[in-house]
C-alpha distance (Angstrom), angle and dihedral (degrees) to the residues before:
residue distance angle dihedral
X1 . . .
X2 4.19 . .
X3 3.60 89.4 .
X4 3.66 83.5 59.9
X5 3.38 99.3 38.7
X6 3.64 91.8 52.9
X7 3.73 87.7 48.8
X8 3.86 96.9 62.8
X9 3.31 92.3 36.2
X10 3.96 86.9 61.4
X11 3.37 92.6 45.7
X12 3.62 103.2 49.5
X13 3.64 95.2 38.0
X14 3.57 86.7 57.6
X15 4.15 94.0 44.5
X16 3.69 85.0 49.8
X17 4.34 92.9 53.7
X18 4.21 77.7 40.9
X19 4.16 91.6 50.6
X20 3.99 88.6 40.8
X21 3.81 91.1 51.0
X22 3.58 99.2 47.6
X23 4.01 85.4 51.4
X24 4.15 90.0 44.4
X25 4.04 93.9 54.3
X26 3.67 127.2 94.3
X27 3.82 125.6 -159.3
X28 3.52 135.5 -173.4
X29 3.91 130.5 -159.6
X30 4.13 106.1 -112.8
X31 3.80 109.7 -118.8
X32 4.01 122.0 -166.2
X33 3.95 106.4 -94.7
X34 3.96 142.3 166.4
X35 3.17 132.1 -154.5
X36 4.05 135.6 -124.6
X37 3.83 107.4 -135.1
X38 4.41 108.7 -175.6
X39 3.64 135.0 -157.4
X40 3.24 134.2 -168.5
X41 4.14 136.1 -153.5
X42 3.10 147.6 124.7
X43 3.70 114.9 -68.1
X44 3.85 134.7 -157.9
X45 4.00 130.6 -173.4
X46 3.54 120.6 -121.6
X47 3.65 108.5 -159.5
X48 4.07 135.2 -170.0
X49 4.35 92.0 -139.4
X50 3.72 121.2 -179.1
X51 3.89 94.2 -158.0
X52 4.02 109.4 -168.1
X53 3.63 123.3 -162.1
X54 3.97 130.6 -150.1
X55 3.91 118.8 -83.8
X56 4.14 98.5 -171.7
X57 4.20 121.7 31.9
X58 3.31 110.7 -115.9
X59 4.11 152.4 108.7
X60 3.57 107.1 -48.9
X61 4.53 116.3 -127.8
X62 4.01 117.4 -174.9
X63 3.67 114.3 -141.3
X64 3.75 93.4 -167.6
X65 3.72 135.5 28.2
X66 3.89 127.1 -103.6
X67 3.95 112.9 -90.1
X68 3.82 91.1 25.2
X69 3.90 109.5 135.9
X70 4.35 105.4 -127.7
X71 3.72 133.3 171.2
X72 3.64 136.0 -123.9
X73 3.46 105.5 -71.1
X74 3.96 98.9 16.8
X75 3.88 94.3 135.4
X76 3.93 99.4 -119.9
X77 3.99 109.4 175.0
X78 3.96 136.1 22.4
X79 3.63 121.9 -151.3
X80 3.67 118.4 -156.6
X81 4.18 141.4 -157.8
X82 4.27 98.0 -166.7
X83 3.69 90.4 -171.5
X84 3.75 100.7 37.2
X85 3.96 79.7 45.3
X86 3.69 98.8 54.1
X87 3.58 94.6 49.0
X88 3.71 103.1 40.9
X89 4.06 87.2 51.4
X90 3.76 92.4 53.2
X91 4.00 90.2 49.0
X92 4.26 87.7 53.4
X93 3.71 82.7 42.1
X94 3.94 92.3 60.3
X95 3.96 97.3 28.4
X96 4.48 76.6 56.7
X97 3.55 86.8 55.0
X98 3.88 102.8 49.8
X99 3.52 97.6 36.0
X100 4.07 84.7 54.0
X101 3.86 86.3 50.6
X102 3.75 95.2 48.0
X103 4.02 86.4 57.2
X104 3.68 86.0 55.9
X105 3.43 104.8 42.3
X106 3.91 102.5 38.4
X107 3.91 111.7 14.7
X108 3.48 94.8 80.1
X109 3.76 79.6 55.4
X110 3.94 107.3 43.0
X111 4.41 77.3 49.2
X112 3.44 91.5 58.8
X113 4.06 96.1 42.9
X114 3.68 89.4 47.9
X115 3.73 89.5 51.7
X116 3.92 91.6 49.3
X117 3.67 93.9 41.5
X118 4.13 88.0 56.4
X119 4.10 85.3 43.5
X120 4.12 81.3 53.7
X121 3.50 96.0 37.9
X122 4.49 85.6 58.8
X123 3.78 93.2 36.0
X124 3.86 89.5 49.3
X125 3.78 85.5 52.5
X126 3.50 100.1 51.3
X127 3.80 94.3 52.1
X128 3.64 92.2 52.6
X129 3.49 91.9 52.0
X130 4.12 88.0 49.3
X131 3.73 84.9 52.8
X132 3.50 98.0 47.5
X133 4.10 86.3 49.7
X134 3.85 94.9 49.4
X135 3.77 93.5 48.1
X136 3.97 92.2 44.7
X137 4.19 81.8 54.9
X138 3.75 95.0 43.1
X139 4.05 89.0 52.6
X140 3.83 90.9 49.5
X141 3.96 82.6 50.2
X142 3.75 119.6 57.1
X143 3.54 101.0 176.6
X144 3.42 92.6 61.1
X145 3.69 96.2 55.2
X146 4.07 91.7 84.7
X147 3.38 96.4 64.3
X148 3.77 106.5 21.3
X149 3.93 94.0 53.5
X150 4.40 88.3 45.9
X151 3.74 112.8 110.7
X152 3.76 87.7 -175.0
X153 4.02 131.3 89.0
X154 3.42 112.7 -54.5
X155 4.04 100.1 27.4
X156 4.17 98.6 129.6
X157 3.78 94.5 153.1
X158 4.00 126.1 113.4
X159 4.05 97.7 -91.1
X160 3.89 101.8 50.8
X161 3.46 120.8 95.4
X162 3.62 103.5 -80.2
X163 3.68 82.9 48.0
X164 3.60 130.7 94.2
X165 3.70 89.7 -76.0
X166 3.62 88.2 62.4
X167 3.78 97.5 44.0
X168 4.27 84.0 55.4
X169 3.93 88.9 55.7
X170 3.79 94.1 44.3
X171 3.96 84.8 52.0
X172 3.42 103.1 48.4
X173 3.58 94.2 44.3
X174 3.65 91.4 55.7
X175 3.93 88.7 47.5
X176 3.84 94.9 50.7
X177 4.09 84.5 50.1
X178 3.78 94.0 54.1
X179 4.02 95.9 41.9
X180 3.69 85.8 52.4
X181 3.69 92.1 64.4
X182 3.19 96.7 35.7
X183 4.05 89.8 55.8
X184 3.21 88.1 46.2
X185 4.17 99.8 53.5
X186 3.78 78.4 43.7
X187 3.86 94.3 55.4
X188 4.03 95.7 44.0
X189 3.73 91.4 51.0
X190 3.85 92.7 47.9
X191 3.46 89.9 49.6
X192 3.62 89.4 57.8
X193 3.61 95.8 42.2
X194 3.86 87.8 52.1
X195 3.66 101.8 56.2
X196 3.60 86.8 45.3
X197 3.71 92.8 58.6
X198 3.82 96.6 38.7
X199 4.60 83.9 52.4
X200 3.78 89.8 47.4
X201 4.11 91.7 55.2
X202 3.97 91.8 43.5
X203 4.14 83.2 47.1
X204 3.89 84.4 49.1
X205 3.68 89.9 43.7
X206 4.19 85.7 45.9
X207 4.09 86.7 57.5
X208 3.82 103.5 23.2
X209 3.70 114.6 177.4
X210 3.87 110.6 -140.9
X211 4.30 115.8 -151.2
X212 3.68 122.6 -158.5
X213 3.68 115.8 -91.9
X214 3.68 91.8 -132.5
X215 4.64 146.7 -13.4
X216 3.48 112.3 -67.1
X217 3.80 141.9 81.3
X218 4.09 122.1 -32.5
X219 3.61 116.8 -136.4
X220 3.95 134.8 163.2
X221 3.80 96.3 -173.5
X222 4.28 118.3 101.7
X223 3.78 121.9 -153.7
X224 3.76 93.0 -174.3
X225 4.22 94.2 -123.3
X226 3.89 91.5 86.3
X227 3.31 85.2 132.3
X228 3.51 106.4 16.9
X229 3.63 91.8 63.1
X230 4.00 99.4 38.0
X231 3.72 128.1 136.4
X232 3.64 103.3 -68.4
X233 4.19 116.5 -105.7
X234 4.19 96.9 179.2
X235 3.10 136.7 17.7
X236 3.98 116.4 -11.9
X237 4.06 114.9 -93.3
X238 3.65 108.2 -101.3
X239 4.10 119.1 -125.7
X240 3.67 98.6 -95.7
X241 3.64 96.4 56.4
X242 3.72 85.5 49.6
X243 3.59 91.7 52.4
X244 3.83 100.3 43.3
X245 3.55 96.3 51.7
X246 4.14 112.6 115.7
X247 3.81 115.7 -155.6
X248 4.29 114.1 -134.8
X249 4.19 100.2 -158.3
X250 3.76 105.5 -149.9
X251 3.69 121.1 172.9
X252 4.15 139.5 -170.0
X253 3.61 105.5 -143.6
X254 3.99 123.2 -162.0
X255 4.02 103.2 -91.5
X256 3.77 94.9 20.9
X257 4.10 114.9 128.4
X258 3.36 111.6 -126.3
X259 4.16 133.3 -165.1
X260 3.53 131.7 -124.7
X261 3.97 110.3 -88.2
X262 4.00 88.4 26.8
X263 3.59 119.2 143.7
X264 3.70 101.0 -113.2
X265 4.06 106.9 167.4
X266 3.94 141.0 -19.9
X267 4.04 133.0 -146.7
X268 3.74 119.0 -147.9
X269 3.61 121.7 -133.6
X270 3.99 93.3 -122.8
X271 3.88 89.5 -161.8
X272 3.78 94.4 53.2
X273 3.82 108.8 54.4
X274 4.35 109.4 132.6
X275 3.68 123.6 -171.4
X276 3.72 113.6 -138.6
X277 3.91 111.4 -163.2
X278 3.90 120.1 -173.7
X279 3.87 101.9 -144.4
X280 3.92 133.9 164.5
X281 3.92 127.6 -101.5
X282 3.30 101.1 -98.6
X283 4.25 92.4 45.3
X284 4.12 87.2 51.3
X285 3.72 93.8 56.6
X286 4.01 91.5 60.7
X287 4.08 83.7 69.2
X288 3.59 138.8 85.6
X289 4.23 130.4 171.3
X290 3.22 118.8 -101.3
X291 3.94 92.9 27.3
X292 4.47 112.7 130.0
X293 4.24 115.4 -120.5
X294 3.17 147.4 161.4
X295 3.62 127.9 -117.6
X296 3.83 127.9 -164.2
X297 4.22 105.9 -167.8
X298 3.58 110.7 -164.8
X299 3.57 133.8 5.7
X300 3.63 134.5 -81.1
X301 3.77 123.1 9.0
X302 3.71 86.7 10.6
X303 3.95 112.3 131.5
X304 3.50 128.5 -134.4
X305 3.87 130.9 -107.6
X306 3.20 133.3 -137.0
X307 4.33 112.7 -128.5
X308 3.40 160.5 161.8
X309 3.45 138.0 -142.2
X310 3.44 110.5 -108.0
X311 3.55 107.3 171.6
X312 4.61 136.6 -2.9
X313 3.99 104.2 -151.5
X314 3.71 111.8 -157.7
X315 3.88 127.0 -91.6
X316 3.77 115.4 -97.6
X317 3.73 127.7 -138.9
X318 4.02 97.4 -71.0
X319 4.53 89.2 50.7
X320 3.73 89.8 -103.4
X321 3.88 116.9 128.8
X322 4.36 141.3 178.4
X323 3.91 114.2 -108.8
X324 3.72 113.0 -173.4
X325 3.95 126.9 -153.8
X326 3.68 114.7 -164.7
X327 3.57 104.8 -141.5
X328 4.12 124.0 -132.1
X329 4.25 101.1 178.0
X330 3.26 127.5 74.0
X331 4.16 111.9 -119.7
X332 3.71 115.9 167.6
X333 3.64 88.8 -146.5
X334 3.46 92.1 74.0
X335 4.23 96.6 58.4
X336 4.21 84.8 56.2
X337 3.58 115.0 31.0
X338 4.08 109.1 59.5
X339 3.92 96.9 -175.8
X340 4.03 139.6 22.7
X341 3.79 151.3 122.2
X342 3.80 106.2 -54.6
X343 4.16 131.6 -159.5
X344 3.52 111.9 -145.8
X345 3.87 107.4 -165.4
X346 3.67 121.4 -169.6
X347 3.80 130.4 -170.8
X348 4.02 118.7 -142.0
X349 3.95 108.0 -140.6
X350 3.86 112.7 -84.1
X351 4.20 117.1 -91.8
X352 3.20 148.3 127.7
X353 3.90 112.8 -34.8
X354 4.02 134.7 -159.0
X355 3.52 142.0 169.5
X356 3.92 115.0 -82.8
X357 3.57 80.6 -130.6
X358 4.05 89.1 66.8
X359 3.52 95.0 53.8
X360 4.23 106.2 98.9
X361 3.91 124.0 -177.8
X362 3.89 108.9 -141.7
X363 4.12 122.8 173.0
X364 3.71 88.7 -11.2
X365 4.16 97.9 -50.2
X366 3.89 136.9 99.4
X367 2.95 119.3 -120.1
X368 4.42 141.6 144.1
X369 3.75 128.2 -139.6
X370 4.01 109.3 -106.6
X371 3.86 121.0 -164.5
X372 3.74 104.4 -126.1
X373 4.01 114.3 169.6
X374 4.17 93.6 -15.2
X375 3.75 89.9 -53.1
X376 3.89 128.9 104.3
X377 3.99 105.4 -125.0
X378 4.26 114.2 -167.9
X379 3.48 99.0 -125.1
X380 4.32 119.0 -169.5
X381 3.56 112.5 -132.6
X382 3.96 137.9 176.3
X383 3.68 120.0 -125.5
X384 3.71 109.9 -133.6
X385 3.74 103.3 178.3
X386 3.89 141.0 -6.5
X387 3.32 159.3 -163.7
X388 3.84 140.3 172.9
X389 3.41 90.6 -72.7
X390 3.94 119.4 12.4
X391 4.36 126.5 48.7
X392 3.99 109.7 -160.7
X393 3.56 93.5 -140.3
X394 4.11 135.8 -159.8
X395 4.35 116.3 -153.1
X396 3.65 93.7 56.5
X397 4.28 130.7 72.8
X398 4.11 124.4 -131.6
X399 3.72 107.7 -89.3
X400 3.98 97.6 32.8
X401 3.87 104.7 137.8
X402 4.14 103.7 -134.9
X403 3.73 122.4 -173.8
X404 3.84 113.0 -111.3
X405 3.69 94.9 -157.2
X406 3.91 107.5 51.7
X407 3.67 97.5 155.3
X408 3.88 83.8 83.9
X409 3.52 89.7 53.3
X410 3.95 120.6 92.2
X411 3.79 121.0 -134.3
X412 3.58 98.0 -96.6
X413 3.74 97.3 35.2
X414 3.90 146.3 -110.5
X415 3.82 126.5 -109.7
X416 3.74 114.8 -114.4
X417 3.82 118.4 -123.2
């Protein structure tokens, strides 16, 4: 009868820790997740800048503003000499002015001398074709050649010099008369018209309009590592050079005079803009080319953009490497700011996720208690990704309802009531 006794006490004492168990643990349906992994470094734009000097000194005038997105050709910048300027437009002014009063003084004139040199030019033609007649007459006539060839007394016949010979000379001397003038009305105007033309190029030249070289993003502000910081052609840059570099802000103001060979303004290649981030060994390993992240440059109100790895340099002497994220949004941060602290975020693959709290380690192996029929089951799992609070897991399906307090839960399980 004790043994008995003892025996049901046993096994209702240990129902009743089973029944208070059941009642104690909390479950929760598994939903697919991911997870949001961030690292941080220091991060420096590589950028694909067409920087364009001035041609002419001069005071400098923007057309557009900085950040504004232009096109090759889109004039961008005028550069102008005021005194230069002022003089060279009253010059055209009077060369205007005395060209206009050479059309009214002497093209009525050069008209009517090019209409009296073509009258010349016929009548010229028709006497040498009367010559040519008379002589082809004399030939066929010998007799006549005694007295129609005589330039003495006495010569009356069609080739002496009251003949049609005669009347050719007369003609083309009046013709080379009349093209004379004419050639030379011609000449004065085009002298005119040419010094006009040659002032209205230096004028040009005096307020030259500049156009960008190519599409992208206008800027008239210098950090000095144009070049240092371009788009890399070889190998990638390695950390310290990123580090060491020391940007020289220079800037072209509206109204500022500028030299010839100045740096005057520079268009960003919006389709070529690589982030370089500096990180440490064991941050570099977590990447691979090709893979899709975010990156937040700057602080604060900063945006994040979307991009892919393009390239993992290797790690110098002290473990620190170069990852670079080709970007794929457009943030005007990145065509002003050359270098600061960058975010890296990077999203695990989407699964099945639980409560860190789920996750149990029995005889060496992860695992979380599932409720399958009313009963908690141990079920191993592989933890794909993390954070502080979440594990994207592998072992279990979406919609699996695990127990987020197994601690409670003995090693072969309690049935849920």
């Amino acid at each position: 009868m004790a043994v008995l006794a003892v025996f049901l006490l046993a096994y209702y004492g240990q129902l009743a820790i089973q029944t208070a168990i059941s009642f104690m643990l909390r479950t929760q349906v598994v939903k697919a997740e991911h997870v949001e992994r961030t690292v941080s470094g220091q991060g420096f734009v590589l950028r694909k800048d067409d920087v364009v000097v001035a041609p002419v000194g001069g005071t400098v005038e923007w057309l557009v503003q900085d950040g504004d997105r232009v096109r090759a050709g889109t004039p961008v910048a005028r550069v102008v000499n005021p005194q230069a300027r002022t003089e060279l437009e009253k010059r055209l002014a009077q060369l205007d002015r005395d060209l206009a009063t050479w059309d009214h003084d002497n093209k009525a004139q050069q008209t009517q001398m090019e209409s009296e040199l073509t009258t010349q030019n016929r009548q010229l033609y028709d006497r040498v074709s009367a010559w040519r007649e008379d002589l082809v007459t004399a030939t066929a006539t010998p007799a006549a050649l005694p007295t129609g060839t005589s330039g003495g007394a006495g010569g009356s016949g069609g080739l002496s010099q009251t003949g049609t010979l005669a009347r050719v000379a007369e003609a083309a001397g009046s013709r080379k008369a009349t093209a004379f003038k004419a050639a030379t009305l011609r000449d004065e105007r085009a002298v005119l018209s040419s010094e006009r033309d040659a002032t209205a190029e230096l004028l040009r030249k005096a307020a030259l309009e500049i156009p960008a070289p190519g599409a992208g993003v206008f800027n008239h502000r210098f950090d000095g590592l144009e070049e240092a910081m371009t788009l890399p052609s070889g190998p990638p840059p390695e950390p310290s050079k990123l580090l060491g570099a020391r940007p020289k802000d220079s800037e072209a103001k509206a109204g500022d005079k500028v030299n010839p060979g100045q740096r005057l303004f520079r268009v960003t290649d919006t389709a070529k803009i690589v982030i370089a981030v500096v990180l440490a060994d064991r941050d570099m390993a977590e990447f691979t080319p090709g893979e899709q992240v975010s990156v937040r440059f700057g602080t604060g109100d900063a945006g994040e953009v979307k991009s892919q790895v393009s390239a993992v340099g290797e790690r110098d002497q002290t473990g620190m490497g170069v990852v670079f994220f080709a970007t794929s949004d457009f943030n005007p941060e990145l065509y002003v700011t050359r270098q600061a602290k960058v975010s890296v975020f990077r999203r695990s693959p989407e699964g099945p996720g639980v409560p860190k709290s789920a996750l149990v380690t029995r005889d060496g192996r992860t695992g979380v208690f599932v409720v399958e029929r009313d009963f908690t089951v141990l079920r191993p799992v592989t933890v794909l990704a993390a954070n502080p609070t979440m594990a994207v897991v592998d072992g279990i399906p979406v919609g699996a309802q695990v127990v987020t307090n197994p601690w409670l839960v003995p090693k072969k399980g309690v049935r849920i009531r």
